[in-house]
C-alpha positions as CSV (number, residue, x, y, z in Angstrom):
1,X,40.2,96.5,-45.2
2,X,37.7,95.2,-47.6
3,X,35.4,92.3,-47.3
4,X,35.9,92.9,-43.6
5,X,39.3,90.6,-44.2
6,X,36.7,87.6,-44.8
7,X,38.5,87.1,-47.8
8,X,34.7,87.2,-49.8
9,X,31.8,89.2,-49.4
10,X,29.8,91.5,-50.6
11,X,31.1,95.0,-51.1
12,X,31.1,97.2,-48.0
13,X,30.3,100.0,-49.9
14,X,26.8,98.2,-50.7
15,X,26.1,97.2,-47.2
16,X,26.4,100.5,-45.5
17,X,24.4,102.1,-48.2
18,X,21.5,99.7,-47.6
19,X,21.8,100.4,-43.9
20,X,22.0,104.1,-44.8
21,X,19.2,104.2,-47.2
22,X,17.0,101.9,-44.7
23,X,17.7,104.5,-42.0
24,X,16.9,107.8,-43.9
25,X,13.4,106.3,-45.4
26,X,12.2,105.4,-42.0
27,X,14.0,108.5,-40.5
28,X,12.0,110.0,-37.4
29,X,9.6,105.9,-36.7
30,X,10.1,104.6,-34.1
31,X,8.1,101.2,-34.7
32,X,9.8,98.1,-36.6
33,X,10.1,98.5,-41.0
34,X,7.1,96.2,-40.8
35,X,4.8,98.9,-39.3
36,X,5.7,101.4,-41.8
37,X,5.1,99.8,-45.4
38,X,5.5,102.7,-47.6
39,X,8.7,103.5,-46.4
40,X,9.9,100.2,-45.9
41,X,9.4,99.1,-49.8
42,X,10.9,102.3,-50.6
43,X,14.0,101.3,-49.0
44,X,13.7,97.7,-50.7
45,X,12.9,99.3,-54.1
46,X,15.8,101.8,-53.7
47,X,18.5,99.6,-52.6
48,X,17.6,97.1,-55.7
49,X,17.7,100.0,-58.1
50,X,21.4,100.7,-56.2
51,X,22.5,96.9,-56.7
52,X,21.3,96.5,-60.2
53,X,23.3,99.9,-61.5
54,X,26.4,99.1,-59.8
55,X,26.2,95.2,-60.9
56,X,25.5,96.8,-64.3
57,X,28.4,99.1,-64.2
58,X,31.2,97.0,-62.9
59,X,29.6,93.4,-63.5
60,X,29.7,92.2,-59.6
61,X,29.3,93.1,-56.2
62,X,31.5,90.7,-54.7
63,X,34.6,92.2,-52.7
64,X,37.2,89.9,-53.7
65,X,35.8,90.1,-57.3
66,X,35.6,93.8,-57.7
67,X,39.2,94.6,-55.5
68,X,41.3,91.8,-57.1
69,X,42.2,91.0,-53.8
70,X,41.5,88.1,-51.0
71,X,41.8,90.0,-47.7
72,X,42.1,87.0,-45.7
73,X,45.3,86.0,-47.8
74,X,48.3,88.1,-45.9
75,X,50.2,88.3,-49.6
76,X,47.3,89.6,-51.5
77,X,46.6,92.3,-49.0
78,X,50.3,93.3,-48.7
79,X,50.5,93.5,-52.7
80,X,47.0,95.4,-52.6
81,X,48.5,98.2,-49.4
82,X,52.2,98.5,-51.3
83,X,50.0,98.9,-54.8
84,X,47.2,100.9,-53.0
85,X,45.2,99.0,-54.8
86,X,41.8,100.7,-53.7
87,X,42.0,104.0,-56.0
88,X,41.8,101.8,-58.8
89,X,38.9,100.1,-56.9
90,X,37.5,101.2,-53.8
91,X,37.6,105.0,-54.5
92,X,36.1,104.1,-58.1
93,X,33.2,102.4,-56.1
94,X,32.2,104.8,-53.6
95,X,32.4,107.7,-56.0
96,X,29.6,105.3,-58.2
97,X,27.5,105.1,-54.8
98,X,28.2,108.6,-53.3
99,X,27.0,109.7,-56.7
100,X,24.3,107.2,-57.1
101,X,23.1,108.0,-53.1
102,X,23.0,111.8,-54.1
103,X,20.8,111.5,-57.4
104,X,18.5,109.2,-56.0
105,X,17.8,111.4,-53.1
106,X,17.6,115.0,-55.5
107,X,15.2,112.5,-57.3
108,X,12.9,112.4,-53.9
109,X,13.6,108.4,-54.2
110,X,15.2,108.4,-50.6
């Protein structure tokens, strides 16, 4: 469930694309990001250039903001399962990332 049920947070889809991103530009080091600059402000530049379209495209990155929904509050995510709430939402969002992910690495960015 989104905003890992904190209720607020940034979006999961954001997070684990940053971790992602991080992990494919320093993909086969073995030292810590600090060791390997190059690769390391890729990743930086990359995942800012990720925040900034998806900030301009739906106008937030915050969880609750973006799903309509405070996970933490048991009605909200009852009305947001019985109303599937996430394909007017979630599936919107990762289909913005997935797509994003894929250009920027056809782009040699990542």
């Amino acid at each position: 469930m989104g905003a890992i049920l904190s209720g607020q947070t940034t979006c999961g889809l954001l997070i684990g694309s940053s971790i992602a991103i991080g992990l494919r530009c320093g993909q086969g080091k073995k030292d810590i990001p600090e060791e390997h600059e190059g690769e390391r402000n890729k990743a930086i530049q990359v995942v800012g250039e990720l925040y900034r379209d998806f900030l301009k495209e739906f106008g937030s990155t915050d969880c609750k903001t973006l799903s309509h929904c405070d996970f933490s509050n048991p009605e909200d995510l009852t009305r947001y399962v019985q109303h599937k709430g996430w394909k007017n939402a979630c599936d919107v969002f990762l289909k913005f990332v997935m797509n994003r992910c894929v250009k920027m690495a056809e782009e040699g960015k990542i």
